[in-house]
C-alpha positions in Angstrom: -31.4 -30.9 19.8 -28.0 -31.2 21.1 -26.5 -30.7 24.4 -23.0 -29.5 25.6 -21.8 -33.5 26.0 -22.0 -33.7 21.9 -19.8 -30.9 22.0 -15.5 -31.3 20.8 -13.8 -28.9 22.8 -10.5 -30.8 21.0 -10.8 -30.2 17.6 -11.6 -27.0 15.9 -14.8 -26.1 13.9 -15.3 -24.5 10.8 -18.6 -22.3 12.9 -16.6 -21.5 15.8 -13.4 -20.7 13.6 -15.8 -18.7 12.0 -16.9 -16.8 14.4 -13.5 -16.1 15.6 -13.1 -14.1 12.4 -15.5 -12.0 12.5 -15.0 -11.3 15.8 -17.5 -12.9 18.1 -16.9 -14.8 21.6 -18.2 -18.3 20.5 -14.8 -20.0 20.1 -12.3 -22.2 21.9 -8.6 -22.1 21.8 -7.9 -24.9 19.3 -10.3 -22.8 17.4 -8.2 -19.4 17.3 -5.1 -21.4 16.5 -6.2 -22.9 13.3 -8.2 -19.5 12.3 -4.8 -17.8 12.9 -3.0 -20.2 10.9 -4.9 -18.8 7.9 -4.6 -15.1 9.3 -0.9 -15.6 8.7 -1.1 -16.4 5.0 -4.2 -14.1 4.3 -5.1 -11.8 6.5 -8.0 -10.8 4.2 -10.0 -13.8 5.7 -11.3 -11.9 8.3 -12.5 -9.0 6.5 -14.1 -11.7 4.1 -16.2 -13.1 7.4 -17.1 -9.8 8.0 -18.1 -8.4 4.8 -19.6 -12.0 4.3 -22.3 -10.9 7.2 -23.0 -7.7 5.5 -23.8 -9.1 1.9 -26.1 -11.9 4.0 -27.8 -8.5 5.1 -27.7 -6.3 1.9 -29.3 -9.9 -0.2 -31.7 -11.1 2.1 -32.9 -7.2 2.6 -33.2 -6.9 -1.1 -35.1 -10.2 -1.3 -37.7 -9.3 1.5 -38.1 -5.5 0.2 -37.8 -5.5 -3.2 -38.5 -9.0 -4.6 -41.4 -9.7 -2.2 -39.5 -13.1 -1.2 -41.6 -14.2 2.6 -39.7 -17.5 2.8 -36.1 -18.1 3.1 -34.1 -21.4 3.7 -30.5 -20.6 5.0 -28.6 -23.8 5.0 -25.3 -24.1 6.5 -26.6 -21.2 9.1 -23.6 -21.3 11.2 -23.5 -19.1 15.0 -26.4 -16.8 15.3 -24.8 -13.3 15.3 -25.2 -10.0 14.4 -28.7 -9.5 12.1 -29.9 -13.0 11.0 -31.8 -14.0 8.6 -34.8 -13.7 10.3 -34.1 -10.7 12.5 -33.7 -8.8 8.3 -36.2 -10.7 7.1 -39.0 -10.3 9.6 -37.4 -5.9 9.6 -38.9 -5.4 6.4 -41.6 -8.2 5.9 -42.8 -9.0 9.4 -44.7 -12.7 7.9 -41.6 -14.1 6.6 -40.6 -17.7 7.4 -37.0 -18.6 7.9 -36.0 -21.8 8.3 -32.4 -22.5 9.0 -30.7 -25.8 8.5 -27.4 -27.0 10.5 -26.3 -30.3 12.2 -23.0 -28.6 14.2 -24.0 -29.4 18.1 -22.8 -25.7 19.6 -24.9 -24.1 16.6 -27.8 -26.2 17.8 -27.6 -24.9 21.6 -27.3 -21.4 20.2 -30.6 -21.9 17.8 -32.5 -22.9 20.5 -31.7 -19.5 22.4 -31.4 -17.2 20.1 -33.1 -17.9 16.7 -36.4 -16.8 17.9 -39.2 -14.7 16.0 -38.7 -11.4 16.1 -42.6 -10.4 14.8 -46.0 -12.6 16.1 -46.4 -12.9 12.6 -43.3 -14.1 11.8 -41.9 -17.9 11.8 -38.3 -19.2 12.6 -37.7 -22.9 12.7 -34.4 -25.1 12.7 -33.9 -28.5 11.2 -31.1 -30.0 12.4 -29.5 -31.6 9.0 -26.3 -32.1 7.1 -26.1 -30.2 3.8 -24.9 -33.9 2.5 -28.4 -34.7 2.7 -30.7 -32.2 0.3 -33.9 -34.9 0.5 -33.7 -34.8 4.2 -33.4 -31.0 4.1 -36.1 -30.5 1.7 -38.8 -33.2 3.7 -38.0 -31.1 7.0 -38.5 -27.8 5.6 -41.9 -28.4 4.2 -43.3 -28.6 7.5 -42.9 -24.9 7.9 -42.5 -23.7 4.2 -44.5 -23.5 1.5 -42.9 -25.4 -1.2 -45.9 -23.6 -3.6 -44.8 -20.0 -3.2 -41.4 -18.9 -3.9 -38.4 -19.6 -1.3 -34.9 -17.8 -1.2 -32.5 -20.7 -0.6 -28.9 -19.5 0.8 -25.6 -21.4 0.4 -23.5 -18.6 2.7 -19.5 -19.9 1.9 -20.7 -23.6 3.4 -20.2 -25.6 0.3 -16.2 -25.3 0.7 -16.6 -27.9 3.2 -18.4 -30.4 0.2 -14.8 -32.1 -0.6 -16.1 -32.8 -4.2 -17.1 -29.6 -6.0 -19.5 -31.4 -8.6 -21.4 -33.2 -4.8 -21.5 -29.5 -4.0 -23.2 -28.3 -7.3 -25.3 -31.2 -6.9 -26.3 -30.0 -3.3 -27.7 -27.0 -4.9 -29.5 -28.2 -8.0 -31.4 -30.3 -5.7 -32.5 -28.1 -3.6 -33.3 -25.7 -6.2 -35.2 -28.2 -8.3 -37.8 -28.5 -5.3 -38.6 -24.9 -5.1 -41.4 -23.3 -7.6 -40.2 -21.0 -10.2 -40.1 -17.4 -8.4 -37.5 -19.0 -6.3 -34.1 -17.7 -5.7 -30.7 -18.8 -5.2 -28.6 -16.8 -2.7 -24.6 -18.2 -2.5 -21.0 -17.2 -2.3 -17.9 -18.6 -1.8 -14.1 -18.3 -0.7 -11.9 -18.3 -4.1 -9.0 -19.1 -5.7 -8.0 -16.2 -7.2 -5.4 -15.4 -4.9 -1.7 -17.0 -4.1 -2.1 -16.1 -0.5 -5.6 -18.0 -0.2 -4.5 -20.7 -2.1 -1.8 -21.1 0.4 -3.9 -20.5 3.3 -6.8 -23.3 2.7 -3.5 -25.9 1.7 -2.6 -25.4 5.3 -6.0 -24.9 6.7 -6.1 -28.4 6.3 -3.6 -29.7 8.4 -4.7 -27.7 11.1 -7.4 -30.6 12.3 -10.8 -28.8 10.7 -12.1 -29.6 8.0 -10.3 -29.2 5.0 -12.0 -25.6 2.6 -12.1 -26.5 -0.7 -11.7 -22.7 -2.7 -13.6 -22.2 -6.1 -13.1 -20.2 -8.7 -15.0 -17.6 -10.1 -15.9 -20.0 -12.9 -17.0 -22.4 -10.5 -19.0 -20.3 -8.5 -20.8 -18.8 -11.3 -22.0 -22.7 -12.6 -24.0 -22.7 -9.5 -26.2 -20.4 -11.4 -26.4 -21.8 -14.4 -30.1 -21.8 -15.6 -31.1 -18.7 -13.3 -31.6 -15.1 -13.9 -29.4 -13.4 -12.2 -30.2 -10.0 -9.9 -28.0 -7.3 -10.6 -25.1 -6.9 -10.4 -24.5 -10.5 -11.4 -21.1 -12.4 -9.6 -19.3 -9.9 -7.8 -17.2 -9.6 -5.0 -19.2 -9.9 -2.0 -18.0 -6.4 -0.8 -19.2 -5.2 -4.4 -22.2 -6.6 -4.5 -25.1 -3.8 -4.1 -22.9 -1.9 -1.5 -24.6 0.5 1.2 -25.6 4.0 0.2 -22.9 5.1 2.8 -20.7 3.6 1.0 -18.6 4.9 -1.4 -15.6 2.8 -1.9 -16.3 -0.7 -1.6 -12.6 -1.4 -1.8 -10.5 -3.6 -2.7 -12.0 -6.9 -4.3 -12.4 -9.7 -1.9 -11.2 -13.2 -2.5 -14.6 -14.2 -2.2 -17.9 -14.3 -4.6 -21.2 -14.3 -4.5 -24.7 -13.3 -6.5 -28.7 -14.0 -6.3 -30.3 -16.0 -9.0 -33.5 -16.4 -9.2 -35.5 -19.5 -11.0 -37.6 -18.5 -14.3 
């Protein structure tokens, strides 16, 4: 595990930018400058980190309660903050296993305080990993999960980060390929639909993080290719299987995600 001395304080980070959007403390300075250097070409970014929260939620509560998924690999975890993986998981199925995978060091000294069980029955483990490395991620994981029984692996808006997009489809397809058919896909991603977010990542990448590569919506839907999706397919992430509550979803976010599950 890491320690505050592997920590930058001089360069921002995609986590702690992040959390800055969606409105958490876990940030430095050099962190809220380059977040707000997007805010000021699309201000939408920070209603797509918090509605990106929510459709983690509304999937991984769908999995547990109506697909009877008890294992879930979230990779690319990111701060802990409001209702986890685990903490929705272990709500509705309190056996489920969540593993989650990261390699950032203040993500690390937050998994170590906060990622906890939230049911005896319950497991929540961290392997400390770079989504560059899908063996690695795989070998560690199997040491918790049951790589017989059907696993929810999630992608949450990390694979921007993959410079190449065909490295990042490869990320997934091997991943996927190591989990038994009942398995399930869960991903979105930022998009190019948009003028504004096209503008926004060009800059992003001067700012000193590193650089967001946006999809689009044809891109995003190749990471399914060969899996069934859930309804309602690709959407929006604020369309996808909205709340009871709520009855205008609004406007369609530059952002898109779906479940897929392997036959």
């Amino acid at each position: 595990m890491a320690d505050s001395a592997d920590i930058d304080y001089t360069a921002p980070s995609s986590p702690r930018i992040w959390n800055y959007w969606q409105g958490g403390k876990d940030y430095y300075a050099v962190d809220r400058a380059a977040g707000d250097e997007w805010i000021a070409i699309q201000p939408e970014i920070v209603q797509i980190a918090k509605e990106s929260r929510q459709f983690l939620m509304r999937a991984v509560h769908y999995l547990a309660a109506e697909a009877g998924v008890r294992q879930f690999l979230d990779i690319g975890t990111g701060l802990p903050t409001l209702q986890n993986t685990h903490e929705v998981a272990q709500a509705v199925a309190p056996e489920s296993k969540v593993v989650y995978v990261d390699n950032d060091p203040l993500v690390l000294t937050h998994a170590r305080a906060l990622l906890t069980n939230t049911t005896d029955a319950g497991v929540t483990a961290f392997v400390d990993a770079d989504y560059h490395e899908p063996e690695v991620i795989v070998s560690d994981a199997r040491s918790t999960l049951n790589f017989t029984q059907p696993i929810a692996v999630m992608f949450m808006g990390v694979l921007g980060h993959v410079p190449d997009y065909e490295e990042a489809l490869s990320i997934t397809r091997q991943v996927m390929a190591a989990v038994p058919s009942g398995s399930y896909l869960v991903l979105w991603e930022n998009t190019n639909v948009s003028e504004t977010a096209r503008k926004a990542a060009e800059e992003y990448a001067n700012s000193g993080a590193i650089p967001y590569r946006l999809c689009s919506v044809e891109q995003v839907a190749k990471f399914f290719d060969g899996l069934e999706l859930a309804g309602p397919g690709l959407t929006p992430i604020n369309h996808w299987r909205p709340g009871a509550a709520q009855t205008d979803a609004g406007e369609p976010l530059d952002a898109y995600g779906a479940i897929g599950r392997k036959p």
